[in-house]
N, CA, C and O of each residue as an XYZ file, in Angstrom:
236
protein
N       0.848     -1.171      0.000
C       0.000      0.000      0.000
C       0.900      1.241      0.000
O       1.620      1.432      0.980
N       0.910      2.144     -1.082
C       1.357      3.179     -0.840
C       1.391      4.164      0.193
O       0.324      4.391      0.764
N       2.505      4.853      0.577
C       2.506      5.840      1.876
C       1.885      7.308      1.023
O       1.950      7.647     -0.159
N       1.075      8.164      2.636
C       0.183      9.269      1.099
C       1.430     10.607      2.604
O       1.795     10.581      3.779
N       1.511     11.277      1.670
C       2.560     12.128      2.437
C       1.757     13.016      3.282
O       0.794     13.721      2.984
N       2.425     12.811      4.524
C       1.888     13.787      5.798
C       0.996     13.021      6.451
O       0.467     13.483      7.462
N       0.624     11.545      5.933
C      -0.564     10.500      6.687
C      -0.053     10.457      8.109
O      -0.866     10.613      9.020
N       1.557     10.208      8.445
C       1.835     10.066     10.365
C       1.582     10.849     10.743
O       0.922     10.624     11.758
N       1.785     12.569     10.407
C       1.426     13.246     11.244
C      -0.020     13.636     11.060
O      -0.237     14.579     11.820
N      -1.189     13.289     10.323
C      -2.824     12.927     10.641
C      -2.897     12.205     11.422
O      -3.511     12.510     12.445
N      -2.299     10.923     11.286
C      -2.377     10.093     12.843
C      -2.489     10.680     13.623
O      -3.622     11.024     13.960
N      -1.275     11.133     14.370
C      -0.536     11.958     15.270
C      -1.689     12.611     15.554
O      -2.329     12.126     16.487
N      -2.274     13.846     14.872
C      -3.209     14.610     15.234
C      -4.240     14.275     15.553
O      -4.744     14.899     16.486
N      -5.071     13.073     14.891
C      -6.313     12.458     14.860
C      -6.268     11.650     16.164
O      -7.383     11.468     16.653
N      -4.930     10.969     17.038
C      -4.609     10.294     18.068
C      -4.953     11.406     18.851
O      -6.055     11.283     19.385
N      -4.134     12.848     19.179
C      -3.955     13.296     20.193
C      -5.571     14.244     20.082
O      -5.676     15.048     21.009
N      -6.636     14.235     19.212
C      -7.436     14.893     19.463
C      -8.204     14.243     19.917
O      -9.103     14.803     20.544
N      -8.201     12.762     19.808
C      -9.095     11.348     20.806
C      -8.746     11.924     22.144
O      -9.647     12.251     22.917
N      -7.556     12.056     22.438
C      -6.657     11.778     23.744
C      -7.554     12.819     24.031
O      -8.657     12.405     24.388
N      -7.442     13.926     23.991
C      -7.910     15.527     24.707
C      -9.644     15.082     24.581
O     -10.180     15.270     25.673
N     -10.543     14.593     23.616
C     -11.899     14.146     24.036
C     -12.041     13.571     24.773
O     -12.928     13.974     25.524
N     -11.306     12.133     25.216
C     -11.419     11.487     26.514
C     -11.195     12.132     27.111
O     -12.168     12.162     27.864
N     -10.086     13.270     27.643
C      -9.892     13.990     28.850
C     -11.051     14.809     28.848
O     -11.809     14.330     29.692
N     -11.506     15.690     28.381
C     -12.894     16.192     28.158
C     -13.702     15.484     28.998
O     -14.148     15.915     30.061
N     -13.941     14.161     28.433
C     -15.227     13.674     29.319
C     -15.099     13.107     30.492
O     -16.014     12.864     31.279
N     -13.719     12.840     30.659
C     -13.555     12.525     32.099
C     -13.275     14.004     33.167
O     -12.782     13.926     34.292
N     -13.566     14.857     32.727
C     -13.453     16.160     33.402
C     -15.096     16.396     33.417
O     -15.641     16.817     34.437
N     -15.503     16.233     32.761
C     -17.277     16.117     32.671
C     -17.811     15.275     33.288
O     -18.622     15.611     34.151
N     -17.572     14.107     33.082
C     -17.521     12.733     34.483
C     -17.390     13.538     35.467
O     -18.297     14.304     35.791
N     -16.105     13.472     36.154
C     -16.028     14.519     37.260
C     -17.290     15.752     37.858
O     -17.709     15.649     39.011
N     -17.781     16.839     36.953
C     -18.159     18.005     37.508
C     -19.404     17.536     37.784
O     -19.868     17.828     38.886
N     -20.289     16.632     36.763
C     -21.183     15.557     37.144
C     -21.808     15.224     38.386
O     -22.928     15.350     38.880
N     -20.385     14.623     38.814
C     -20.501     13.641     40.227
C     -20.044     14.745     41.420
O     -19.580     14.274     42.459
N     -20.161     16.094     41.293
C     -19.156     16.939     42.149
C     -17.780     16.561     42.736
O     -17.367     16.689     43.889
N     -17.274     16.140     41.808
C     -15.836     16.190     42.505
C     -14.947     16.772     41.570
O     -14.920     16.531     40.364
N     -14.126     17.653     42.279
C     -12.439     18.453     42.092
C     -12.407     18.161     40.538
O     -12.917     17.048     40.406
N     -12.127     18.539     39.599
C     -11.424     18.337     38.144
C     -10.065     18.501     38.797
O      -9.366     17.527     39.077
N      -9.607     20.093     39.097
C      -8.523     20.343     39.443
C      -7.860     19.483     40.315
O      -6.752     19.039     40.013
N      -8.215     19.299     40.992
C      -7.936     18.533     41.929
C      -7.115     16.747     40.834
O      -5.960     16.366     40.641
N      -8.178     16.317     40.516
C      -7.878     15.400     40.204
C      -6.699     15.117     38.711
O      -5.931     14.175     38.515
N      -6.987     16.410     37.821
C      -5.655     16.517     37.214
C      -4.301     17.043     37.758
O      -3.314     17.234     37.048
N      -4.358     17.241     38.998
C      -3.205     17.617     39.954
C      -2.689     16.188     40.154
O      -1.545     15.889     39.809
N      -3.672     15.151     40.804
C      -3.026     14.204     41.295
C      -2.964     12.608     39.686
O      -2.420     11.507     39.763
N      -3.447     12.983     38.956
C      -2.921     12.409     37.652
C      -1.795     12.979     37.525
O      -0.861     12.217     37.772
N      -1.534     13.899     37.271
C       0.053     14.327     36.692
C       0.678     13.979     37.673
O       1.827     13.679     37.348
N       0.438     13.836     39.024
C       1.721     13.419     40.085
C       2.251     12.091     39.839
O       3.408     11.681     39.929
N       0.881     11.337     39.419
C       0.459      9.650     39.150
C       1.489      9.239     38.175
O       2.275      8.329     38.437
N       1.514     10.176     36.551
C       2.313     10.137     35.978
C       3.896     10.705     35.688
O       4.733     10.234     34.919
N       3.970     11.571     36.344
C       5.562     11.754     37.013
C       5.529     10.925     37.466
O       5.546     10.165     36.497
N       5.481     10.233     38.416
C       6.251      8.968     39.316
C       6.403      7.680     38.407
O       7.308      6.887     38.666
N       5.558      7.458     37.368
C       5.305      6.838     36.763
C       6.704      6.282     35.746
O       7.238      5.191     35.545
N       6.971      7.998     35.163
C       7.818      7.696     34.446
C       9.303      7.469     35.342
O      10.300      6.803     35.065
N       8.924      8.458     36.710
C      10.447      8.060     37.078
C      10.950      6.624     37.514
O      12.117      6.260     37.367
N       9.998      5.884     38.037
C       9.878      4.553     37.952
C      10.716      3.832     36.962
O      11.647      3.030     37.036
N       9.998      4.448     35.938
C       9.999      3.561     34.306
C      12.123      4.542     33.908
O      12.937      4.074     33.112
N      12.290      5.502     34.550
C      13.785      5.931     34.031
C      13.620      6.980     32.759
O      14.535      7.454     32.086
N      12.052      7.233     32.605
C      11.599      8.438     31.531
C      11.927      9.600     32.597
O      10.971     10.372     32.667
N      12.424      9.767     32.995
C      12.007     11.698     34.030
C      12.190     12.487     32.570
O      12.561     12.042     31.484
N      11.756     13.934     32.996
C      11.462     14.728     31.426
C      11.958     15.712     32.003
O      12.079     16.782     31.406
């Protein structure tokens, strides 16, 4: 199958605009049920820092 030029980075984009809709609705999930958004993307990003330092990714 031929490669059509610039198709990885549509991926790329078409991936990371899934990614940011799920976060969307899990921030909507959240306000929903009254609980913290902030809150809870505070302690995701902590989740994932440790994550990577674990893994030997630190950034």
């Amino acid at each position: 199958m031929p490669s059509i030029p610039g198709s990885r980075a549509l991926s790329v984009a078409v991936a990371e605009e899934a990614a940011i809709d799920v976060i969307a609705d899990l921030l909507h999930w959240l306000h929903v049920h009254g609980l913290d958004a902030d809150e809870a993307l505070d302690r995701a990003q902590m989740h994932f820092e440790a994550e990577l330092e674990l893994a030997g990714e630190e950034e």
